[in-house]
N, C-alpha and C positions, 0 to 999 in steps of 0.2 A: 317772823315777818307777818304784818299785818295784813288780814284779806281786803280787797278792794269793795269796794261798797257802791261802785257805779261800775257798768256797762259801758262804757263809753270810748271814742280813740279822743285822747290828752285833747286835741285839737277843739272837737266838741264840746269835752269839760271847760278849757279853757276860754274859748270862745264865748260861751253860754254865762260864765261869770262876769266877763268882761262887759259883755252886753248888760246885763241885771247890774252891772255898777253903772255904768254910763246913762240908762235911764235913768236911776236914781241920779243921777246929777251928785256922784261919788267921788272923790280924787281917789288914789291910790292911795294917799298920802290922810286923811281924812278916815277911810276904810280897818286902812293900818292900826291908829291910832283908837279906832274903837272896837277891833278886836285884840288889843293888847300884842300887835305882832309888826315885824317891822316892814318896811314900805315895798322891800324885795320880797318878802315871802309872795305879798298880795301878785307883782311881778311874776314870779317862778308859779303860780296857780292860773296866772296871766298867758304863761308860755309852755303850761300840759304840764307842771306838776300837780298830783292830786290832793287837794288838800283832806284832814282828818273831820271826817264825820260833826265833830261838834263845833269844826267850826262853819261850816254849813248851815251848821239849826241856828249858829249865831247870826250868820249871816241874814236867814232866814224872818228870825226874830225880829231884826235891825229895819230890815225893810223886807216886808214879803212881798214873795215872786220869786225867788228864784228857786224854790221845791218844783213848783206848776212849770216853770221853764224846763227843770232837769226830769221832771214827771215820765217823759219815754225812757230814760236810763239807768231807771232804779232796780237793783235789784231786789231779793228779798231782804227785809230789813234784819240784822243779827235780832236774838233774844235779849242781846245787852244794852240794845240800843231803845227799847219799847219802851222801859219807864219812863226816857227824857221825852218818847212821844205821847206819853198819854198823858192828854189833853184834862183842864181841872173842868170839874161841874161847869156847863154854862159855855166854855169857853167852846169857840171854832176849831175844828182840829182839820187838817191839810190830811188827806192820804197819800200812799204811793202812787197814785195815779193823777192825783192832784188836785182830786175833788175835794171841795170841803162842806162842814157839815156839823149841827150842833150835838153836841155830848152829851148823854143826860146819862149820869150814874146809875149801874144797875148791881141790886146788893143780890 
């Protein structure tokens, strides 16, 4: 069984996506279709189920804000999840807390 990667009661998680879709001016249905998943998953993440970590960062990717929204209920982040956070040369990288901040390579 997979460990949970927020802090949070479903209500919360769910809430807090829903919100971050509806600014974005998101359908469900739209959402869906550009995470490759169908119109009920986004649904079941709509109503406390939790969705899997990447697709969060998709999410994330897609339209940011919703890391900074979920920022109070991160926990520590796994070891296996750091290289898809580490941000390239240049680029802005988002923390767990939600700050963000430019990257500059260090050899």
């Amino acid at each position: 069984m997979a460990q949970s990667l927020l802090v949070a009661t479903p209500t919360y998680l769910a809430e807090t996506i829903r919100d971050w879709r509806e600014a974005n001016k998101l359908t469900r249905e739209k959402l869906a279709k550009h995470l490759d998943v169908c119109t009920s998953t986004i649904r079941n993440w709509e109503k406390g189920r939790e969705p899997k970590f990447s697709y969060i960062m998709k999410m994330e990717e897609y339209r940011p804000g919703l890391i900074k929204r979920l920022k109070t209920i991160w926990r520590l982040i796994p070891d296996a999840y750091k290289a898809v956070l580490q941000p390239k040369e240049g680029a802005r990288r988002v923390t767990a807390n939600g700050s963000s901040s430019k990257h500059a390579h260090v050899s």
